[in-house]
PAGUGU-305525 format. One record per atom (N, C-alpha, C, CB): x, y, z; residue in one letter. Coordinates in pm, whole numbers, padded with zeros to 5 digits, always signed. Glycine has a CB too. Layout:
<atoms>
XYZA/...
</atoms>
This chain:
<atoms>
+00081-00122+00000X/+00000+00000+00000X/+00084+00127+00000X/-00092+00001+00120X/+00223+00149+00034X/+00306+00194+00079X/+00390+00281-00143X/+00388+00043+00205X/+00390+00173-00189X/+00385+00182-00267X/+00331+00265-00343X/+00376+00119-00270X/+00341+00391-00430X/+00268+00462-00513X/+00285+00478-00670X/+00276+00569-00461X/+00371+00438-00712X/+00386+00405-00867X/+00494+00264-00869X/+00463+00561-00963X/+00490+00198-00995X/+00503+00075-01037X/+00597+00107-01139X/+00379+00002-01075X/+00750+00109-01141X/+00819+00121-01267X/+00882-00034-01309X/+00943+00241-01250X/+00846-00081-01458X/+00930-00195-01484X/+00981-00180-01628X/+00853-00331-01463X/+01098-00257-01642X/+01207-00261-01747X/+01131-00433-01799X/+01414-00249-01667X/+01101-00411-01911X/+01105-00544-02008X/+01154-00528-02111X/+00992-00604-02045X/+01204-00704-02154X/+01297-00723-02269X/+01159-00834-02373X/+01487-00823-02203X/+01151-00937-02303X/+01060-00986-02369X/+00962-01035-02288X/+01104-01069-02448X/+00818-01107-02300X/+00736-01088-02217X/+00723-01316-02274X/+00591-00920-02250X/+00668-01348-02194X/+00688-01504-02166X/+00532-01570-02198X/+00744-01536-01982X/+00462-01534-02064X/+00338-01524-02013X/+00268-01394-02024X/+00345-01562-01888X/+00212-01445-02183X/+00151-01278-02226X/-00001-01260-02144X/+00115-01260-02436X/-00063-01349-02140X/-00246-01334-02089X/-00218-01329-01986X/-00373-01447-02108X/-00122-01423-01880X/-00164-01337-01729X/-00039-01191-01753X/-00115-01470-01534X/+00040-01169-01800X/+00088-01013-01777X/-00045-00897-01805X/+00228-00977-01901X/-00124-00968-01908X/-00228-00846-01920X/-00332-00872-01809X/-00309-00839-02078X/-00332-00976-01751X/-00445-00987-01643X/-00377-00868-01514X/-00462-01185-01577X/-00271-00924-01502X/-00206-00822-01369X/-00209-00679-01437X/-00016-00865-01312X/-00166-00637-01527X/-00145-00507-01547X/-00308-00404-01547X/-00055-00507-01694X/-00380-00518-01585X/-00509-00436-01615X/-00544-00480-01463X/-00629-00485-01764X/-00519-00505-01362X/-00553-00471-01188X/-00522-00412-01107X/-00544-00531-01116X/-00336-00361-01224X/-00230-00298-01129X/-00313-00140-01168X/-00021-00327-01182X/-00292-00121-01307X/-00334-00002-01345X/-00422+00105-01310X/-00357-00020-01420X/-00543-00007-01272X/-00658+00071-01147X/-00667+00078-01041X/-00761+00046-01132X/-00533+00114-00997X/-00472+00103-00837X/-00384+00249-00879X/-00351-00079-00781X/-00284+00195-00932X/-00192+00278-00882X/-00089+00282-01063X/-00108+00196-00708X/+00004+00379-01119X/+00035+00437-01213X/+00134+00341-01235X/+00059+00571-01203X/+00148+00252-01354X/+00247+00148-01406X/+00326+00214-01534X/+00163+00003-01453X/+00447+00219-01496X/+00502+00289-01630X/+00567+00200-01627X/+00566+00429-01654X/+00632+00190-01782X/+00676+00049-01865X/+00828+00113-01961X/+00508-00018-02003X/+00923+00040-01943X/+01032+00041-02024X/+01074-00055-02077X/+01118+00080-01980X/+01021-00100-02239X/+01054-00242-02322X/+01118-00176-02416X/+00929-00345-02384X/+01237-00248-02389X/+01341-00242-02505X/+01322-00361-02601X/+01494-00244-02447X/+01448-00355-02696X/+01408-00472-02820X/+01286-00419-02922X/+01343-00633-02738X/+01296-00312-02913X/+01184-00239-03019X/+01245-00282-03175X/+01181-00035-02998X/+01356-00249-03189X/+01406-00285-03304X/+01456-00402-03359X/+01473-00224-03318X/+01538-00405-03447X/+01544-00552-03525X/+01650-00611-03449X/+01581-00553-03700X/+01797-00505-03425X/+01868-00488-03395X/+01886-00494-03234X/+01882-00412-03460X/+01818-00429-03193X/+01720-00393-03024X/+01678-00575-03015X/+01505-00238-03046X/+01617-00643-03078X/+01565-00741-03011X/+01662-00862-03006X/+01440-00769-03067X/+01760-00832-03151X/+01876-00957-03125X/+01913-00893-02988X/+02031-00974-03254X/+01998-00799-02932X/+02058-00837-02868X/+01970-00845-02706X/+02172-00766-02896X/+01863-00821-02700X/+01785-00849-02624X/+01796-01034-02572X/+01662-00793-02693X/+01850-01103-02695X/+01769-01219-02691X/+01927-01280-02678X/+01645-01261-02833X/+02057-01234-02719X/+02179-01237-02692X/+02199-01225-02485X/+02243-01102-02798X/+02175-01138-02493X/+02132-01047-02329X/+02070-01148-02200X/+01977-00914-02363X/+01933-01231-02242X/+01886-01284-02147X/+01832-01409-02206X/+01802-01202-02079X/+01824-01444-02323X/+01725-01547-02378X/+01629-01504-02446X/+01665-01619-02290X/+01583-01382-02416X/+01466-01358-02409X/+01381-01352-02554X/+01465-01245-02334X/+01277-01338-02635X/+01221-01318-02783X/+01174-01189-02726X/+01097-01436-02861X/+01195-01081-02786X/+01114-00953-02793X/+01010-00903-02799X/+01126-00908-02849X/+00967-00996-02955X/+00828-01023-02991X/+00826-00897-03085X/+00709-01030-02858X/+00692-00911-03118X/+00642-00745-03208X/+00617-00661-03123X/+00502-00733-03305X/+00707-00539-03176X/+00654-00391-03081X/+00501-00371-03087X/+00722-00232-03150X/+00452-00387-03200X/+00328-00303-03215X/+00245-00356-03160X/+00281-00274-03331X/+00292-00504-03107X/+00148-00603-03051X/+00177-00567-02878X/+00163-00833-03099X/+00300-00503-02876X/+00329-00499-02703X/+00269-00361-02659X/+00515-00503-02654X/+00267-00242-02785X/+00246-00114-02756X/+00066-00168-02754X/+00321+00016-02881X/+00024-00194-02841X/-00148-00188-02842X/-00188-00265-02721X/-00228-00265-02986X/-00115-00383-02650X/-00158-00389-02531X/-00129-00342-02423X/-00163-00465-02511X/-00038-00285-02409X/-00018-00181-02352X/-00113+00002-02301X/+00076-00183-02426X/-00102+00006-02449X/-00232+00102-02447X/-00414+00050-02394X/-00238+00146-02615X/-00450-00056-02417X/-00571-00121-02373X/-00534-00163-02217X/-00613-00256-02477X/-00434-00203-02201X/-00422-00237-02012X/-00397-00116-01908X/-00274-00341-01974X/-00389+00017-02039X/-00382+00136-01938X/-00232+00166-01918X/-00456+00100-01790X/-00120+00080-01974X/+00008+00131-01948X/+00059+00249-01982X/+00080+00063-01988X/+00154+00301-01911X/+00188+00422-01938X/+00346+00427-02012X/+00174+00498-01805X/+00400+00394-02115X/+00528+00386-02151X/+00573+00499-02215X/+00551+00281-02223X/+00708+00468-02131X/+00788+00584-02124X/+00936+00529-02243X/+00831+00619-01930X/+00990+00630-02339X/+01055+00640-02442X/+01209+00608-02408X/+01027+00768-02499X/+01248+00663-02246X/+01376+00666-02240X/+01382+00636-02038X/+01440+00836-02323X/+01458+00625-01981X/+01505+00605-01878X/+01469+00707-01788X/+01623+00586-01893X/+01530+00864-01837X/+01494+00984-01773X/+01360+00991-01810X/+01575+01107-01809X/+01318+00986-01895X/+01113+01028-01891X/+01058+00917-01791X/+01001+00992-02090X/+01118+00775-01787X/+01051+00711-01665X/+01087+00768-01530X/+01084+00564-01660X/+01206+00791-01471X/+01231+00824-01385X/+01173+00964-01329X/+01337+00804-01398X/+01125+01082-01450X/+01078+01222-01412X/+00900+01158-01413X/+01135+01376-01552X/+00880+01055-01469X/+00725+01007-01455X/+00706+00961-01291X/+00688+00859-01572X/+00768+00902-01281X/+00779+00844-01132X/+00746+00896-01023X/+00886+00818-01099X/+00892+00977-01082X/+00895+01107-00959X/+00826+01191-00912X/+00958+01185-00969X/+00724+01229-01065X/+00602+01338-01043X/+00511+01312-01013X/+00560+01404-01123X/+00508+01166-01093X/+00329+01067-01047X/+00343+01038-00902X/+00295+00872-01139X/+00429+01004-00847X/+00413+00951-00672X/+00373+01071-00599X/+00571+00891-00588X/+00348+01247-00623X/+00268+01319-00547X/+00171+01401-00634X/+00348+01399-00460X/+00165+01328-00776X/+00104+01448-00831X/-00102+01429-00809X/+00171+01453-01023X/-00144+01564-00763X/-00314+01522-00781X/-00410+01561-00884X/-00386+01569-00675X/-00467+01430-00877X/-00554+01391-01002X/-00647+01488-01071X/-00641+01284-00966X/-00580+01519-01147X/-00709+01588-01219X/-00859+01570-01189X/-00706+01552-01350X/-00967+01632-01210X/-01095+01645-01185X/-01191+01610-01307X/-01113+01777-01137X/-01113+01678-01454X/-01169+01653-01563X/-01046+01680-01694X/-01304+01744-01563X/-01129+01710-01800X/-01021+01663-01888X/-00948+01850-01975X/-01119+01518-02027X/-01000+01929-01898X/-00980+02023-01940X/-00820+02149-01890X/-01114+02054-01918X/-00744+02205-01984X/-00630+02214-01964X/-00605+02323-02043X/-00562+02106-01979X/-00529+02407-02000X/-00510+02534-02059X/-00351+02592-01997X/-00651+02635-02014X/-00287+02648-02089X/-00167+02700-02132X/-00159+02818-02131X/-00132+02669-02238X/-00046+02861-02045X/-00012+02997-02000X/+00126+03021-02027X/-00040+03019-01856X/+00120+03139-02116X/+00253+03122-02187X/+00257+03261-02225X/+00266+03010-02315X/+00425+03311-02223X/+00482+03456-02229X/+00552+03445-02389X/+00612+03493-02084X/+00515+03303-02469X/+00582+03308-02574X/+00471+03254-02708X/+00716+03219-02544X/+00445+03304-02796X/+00337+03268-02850X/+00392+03093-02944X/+00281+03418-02951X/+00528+03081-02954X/+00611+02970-03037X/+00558+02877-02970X/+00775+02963-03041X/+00629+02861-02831X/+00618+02773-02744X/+00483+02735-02694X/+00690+02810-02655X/+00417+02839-02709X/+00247+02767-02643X/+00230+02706-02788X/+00076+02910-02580X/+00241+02767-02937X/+00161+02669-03042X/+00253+02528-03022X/+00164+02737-03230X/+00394+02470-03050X/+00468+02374-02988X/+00394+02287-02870X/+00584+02444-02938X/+00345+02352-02777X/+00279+02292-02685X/+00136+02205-02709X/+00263+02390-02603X/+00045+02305-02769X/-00083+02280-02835X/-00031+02191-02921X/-00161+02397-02901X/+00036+02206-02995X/+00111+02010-03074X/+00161+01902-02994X/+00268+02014-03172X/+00205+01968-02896X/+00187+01809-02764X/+00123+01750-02733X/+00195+01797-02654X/-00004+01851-02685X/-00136+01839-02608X/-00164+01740-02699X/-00247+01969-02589X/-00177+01716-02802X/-00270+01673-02934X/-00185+01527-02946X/-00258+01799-03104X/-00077+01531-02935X/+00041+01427-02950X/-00001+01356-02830X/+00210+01485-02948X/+00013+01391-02706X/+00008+01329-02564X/-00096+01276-02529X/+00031+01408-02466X/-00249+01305-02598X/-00380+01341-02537X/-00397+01396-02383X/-00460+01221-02548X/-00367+01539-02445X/-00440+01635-02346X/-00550+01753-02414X/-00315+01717-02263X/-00628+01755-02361X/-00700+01800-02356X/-00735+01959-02344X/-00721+01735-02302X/-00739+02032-02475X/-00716+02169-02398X/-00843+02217-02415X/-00599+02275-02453X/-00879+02360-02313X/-01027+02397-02269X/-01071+02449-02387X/-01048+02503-02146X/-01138+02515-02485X/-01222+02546-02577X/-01349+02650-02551X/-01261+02426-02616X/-01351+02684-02391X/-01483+02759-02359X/-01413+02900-02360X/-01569+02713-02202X/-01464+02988-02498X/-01325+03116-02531X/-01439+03212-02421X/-01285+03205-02774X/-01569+03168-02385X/-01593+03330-02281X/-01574+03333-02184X/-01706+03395-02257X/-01566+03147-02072X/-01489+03160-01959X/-01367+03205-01920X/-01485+03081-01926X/-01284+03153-02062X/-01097+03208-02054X/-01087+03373-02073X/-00983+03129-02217X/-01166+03415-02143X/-01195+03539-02180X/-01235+03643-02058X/-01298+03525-02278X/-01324+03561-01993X/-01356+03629-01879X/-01271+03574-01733X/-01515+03614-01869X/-01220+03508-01750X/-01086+03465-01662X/-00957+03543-01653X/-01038+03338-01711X/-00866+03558-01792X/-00766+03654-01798X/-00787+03758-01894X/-00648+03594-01823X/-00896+03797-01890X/-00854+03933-02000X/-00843+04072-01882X/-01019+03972-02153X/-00849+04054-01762X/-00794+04142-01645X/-00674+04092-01620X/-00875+04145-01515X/-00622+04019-01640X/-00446+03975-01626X/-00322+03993-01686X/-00427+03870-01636X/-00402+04060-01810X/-00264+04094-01928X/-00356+04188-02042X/-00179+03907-02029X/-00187+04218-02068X/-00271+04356-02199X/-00328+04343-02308X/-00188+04451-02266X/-00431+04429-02338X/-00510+04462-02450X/-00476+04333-02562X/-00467+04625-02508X/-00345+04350-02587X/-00289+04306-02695X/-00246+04126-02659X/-00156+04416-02728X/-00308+04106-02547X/-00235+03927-02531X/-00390+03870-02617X/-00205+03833-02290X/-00369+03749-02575X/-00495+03668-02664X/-00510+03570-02552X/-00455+03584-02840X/-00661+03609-02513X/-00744+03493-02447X/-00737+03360-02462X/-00856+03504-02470X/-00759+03322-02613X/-00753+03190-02688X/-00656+03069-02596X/-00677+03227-02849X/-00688+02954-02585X/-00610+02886-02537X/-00498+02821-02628X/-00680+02811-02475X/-00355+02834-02623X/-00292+02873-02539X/-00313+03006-02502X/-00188+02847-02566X/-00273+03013-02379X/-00293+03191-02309X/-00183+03324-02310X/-00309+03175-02138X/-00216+03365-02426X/-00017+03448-02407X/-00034+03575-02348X/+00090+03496-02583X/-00045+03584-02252X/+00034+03707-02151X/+00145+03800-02204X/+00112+03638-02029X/+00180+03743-02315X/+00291+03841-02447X/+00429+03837-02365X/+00236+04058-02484X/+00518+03876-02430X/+00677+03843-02445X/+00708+03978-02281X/+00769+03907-02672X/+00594+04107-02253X/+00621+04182-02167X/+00633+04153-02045X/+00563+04254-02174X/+00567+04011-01993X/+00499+03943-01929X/+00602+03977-01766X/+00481+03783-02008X/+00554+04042-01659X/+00685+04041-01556X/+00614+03905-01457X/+00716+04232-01446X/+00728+03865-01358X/+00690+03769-01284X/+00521+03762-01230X/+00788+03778-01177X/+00493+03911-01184X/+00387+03946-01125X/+00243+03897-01172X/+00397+04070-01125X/+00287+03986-01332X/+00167+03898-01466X/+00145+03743-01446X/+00242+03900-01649X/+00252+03665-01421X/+00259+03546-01447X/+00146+03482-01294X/+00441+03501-01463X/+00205+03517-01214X/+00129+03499-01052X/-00011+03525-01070X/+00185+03615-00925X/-00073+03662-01144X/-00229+03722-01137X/-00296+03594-01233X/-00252+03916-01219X/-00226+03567-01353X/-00257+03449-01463X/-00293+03281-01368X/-00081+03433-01583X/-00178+03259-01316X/-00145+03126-01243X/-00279+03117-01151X/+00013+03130-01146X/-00282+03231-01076X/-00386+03218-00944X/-00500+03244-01034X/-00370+03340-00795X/-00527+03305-01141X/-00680+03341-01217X/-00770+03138-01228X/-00627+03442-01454X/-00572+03082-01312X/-00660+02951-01387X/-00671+02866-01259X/-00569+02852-01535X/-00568+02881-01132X/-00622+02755-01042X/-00742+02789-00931X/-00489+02693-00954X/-00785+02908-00973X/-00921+02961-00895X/-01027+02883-00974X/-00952+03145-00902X/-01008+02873-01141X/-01104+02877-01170X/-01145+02726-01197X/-01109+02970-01257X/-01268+02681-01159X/-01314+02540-01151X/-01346+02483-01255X/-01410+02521-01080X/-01349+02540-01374X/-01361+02498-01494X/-01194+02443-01609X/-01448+02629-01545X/-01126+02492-01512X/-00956+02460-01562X/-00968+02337-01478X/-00802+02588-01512X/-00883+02280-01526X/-00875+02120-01432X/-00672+02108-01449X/-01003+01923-01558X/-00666+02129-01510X/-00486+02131-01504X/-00460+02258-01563X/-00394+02001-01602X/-00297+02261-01513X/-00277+02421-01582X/-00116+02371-01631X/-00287+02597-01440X/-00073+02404-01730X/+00073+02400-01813X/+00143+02583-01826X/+00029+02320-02009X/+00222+02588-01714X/+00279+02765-01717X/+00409+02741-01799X/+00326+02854-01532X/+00444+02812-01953X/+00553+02821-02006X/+00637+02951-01972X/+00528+02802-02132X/+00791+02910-01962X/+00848+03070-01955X/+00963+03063-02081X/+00935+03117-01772X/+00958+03129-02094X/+01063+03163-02213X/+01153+03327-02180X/+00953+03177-02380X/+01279+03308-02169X/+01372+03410-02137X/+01357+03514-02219X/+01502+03369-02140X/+01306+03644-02175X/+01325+03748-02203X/+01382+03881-02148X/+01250+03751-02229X/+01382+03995-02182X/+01420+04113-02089X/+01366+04144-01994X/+01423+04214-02131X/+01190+04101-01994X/+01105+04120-01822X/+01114+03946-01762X/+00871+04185-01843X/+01191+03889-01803X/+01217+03728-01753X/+01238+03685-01653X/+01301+03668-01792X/+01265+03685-01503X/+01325+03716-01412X/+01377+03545-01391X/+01236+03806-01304X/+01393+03468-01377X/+01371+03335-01372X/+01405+03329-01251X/+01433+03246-01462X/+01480+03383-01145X/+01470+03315-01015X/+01363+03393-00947X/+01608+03312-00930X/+01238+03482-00975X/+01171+03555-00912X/+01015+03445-00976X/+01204+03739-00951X/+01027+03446-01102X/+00944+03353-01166X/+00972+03171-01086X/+00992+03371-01350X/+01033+03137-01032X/+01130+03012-00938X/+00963+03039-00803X/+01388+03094-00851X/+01060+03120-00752X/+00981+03131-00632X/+00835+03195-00619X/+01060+03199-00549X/+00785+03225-00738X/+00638+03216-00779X/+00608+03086-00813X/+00600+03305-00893X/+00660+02992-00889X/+00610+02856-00942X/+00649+02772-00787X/+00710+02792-01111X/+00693+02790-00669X/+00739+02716-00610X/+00595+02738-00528X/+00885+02733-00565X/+00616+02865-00456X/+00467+02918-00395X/+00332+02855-00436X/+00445+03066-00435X/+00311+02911-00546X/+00146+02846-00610X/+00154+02656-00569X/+00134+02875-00855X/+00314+02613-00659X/+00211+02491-00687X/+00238+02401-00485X/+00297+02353-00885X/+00331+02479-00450X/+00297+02441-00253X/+00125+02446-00242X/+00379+02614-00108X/+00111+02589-00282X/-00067+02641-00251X/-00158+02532-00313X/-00119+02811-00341X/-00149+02495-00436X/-00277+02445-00498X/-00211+02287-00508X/-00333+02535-00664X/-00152+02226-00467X/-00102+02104-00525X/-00209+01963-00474X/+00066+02090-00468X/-00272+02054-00368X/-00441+01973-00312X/-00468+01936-00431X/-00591+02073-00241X/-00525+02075-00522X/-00674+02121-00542X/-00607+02099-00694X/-00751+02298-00474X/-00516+02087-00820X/-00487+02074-00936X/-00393+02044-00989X/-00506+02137-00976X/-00321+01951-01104X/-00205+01969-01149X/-00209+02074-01234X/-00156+01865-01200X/-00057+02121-01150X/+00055+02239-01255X/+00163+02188-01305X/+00125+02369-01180X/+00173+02193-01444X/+00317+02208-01453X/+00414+02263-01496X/+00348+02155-01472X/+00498+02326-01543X/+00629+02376-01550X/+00679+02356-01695X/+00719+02307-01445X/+00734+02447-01817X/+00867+02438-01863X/+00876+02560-01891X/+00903+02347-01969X/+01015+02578-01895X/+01093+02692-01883X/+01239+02700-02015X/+01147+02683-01711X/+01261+02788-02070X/+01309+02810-02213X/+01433+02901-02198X/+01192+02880-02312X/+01584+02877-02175X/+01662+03017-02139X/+01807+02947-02163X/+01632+03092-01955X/+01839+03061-02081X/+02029+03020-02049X/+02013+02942-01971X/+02150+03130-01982X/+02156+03023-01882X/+02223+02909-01762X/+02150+02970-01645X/+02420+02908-01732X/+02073+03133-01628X/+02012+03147-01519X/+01888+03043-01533X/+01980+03295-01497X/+01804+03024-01614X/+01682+02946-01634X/+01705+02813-01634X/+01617+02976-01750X/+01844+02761-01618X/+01890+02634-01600X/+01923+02588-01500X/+01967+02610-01655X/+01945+02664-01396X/+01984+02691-01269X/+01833+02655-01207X/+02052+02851-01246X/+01713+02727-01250X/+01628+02788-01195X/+01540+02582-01177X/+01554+02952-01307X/+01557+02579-01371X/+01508+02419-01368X/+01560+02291-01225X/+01583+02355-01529X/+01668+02304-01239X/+01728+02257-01128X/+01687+02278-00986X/+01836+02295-01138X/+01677+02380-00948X/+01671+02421-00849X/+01521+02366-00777X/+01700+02559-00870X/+01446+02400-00870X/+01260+02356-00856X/+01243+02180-00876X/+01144+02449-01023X/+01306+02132-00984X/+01307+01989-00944X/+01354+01950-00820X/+01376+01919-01027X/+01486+01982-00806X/+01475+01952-00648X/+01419+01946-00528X/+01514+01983-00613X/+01311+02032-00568X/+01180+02024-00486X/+01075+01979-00517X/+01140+02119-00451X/+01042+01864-00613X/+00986+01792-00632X/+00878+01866-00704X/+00973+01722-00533X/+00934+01922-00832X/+00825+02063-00898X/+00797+01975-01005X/+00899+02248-00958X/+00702+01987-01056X/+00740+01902-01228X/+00783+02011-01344X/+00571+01811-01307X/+00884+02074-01386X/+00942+02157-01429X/+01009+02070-01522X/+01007+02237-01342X/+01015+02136-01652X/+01104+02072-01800X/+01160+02162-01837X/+01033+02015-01931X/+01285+02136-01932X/+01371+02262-02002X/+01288+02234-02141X/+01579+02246-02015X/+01204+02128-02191X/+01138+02143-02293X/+00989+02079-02327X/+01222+02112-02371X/+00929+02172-02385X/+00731+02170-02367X/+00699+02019-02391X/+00620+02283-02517X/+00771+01946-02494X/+00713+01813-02479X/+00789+01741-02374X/+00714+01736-02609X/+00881+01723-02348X/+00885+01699-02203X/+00781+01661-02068X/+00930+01796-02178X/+00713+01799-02100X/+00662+01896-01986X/+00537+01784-02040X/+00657+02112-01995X/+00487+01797-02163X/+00338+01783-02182X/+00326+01645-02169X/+00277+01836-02320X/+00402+01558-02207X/+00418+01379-02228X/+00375+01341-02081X/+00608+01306-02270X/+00478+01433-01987X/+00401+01396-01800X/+00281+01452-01791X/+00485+01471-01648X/+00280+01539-01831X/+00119+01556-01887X/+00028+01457-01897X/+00110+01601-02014X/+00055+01419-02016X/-00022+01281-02099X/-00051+01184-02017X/+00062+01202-02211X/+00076+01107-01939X/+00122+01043-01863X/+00004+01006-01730X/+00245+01116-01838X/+00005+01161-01677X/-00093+01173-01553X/-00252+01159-01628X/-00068+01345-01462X/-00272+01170-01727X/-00416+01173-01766X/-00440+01047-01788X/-00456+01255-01883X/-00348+00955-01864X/-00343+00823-01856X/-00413+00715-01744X/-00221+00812-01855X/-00350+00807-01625X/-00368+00706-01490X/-00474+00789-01449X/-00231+00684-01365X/-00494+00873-01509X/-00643+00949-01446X/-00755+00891-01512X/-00660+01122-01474X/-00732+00817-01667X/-00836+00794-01727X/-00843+00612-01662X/-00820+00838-01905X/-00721+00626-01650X/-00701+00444-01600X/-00867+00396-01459X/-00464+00431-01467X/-00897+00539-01370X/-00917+00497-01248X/-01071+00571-01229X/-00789+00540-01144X/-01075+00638-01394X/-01205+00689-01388X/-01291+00551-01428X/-01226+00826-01493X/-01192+00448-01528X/-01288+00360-01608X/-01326+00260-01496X/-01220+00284-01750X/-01271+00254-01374X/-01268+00155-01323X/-01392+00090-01278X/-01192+00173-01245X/
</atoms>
């Protein structure tokens, strides 16, 4: 019970019907992320050099995978930052998600994640409309993603952050920063540290951030505190995906 996420490494799978019996029991418990190597031709000889093992077909391991609710992760570090985030992160409420962003590149980049990852972004333009169009100037755009524009000071970012986790119709929130001249990144640090302490009850937030070595510093600094913070939007959005996964895993249950 103690237990809060499930990470495993496979090469080849033996006993395929009971692995899908357990996984589809584990899944509606608690968040199973999966690392199978031997994807390739190459990948599966030496898989089978390695342990014995047959690889099998990727595509028959990914589609059950996807039907048992697994959550697989591409590389070592995306399992390990899945892990890390899924063992405190709280569950979404519904499927709706909206993007707050000082860079108009990076929020469309993002909105191609969302779509890539399945997330879900909000679509109701008079709630968002009437949510931040007191939070930023004339000239930002309501539309989801939310751009607060390139002027954006830490402060903007805080009135934005606290607007979407007030509002009960946002169910997750994705804050992008991208380095500019009003950029502050260690002032923007201890705003993203604050909120998501405040709301980490009541919604997932998460984090990526776009810069030098101060904004690299800053990444660092907030993971260490167990932030979910990325130096890049798909990154950011895949744990995204990730958490909706095990959210959709425990709604079906």
């Amino acid at each position: 019970d103690d237990s809060k996420v499930v990470l495993m490494y496979l090469e080849g799978v033996k006993s395929g019907e009971r692995l899908v019996e357990v996984l589809r029991r584990a899944t509606r418990k608690k968040p199973v992320v999966v690392i199978k190597s031997g994807r390739s031709r190459r990948g599966a000889q030496a898989a089978a050099s390695h342990t014995g093992s047959l690889a099998g077909e990727d595509k028959v391991f990914d589609d059950v995978a996807r039907q048992c609710g697994v959550i697989r992760a591409e590389s070592i570090q995306e399992a390990l930052n899945w892990c890390k985030f899924l063992a405190d992160a709280p569950m979404p409420k519904g499927e709706d998600c909206v993007i707050i962003t000082n860079g108009g590149g990076i929020g469309v980049l993002t909105a191609d994640a969302c779509e890539k990852y399945g997330v879900n972004l909000s679509d109701e333009v008079a709630d968002l409309k009437k949510t931040f169009e007191s939070v930023m100037p004339s000239f930002g755009s309501a539309k989801n993603p939310i751009d607060i524009t390139g002027g954006a000071s830490p402060e903007d970012y805080d009135k934005a952050l606290v607007a979407a986790l007030n509002n009960d119709n946002i169910d997750a929130v994705a804050c992008l920063g991208c380095q500019t001249a009003t950029f502050d990144a260690q002032r923007f640090g201890q705003i993203a540290e604050r909120r998501f302490s405040e709301y980490r009850p009541v919604k997932p937030i998460v984090f990526s951030v776009f810069g030098g070595e101060e904004v690299e510093r800053s990444i660092v600094d907030l993971k260490a505190k167990g932030i979910p913070v990325f130096p890049d939007v798909y990154e950011m959005t895949a744990f995204l995906g990730a958490l909706y996964k095990d959210y959709r895993n425990k709604i079906s249950e």
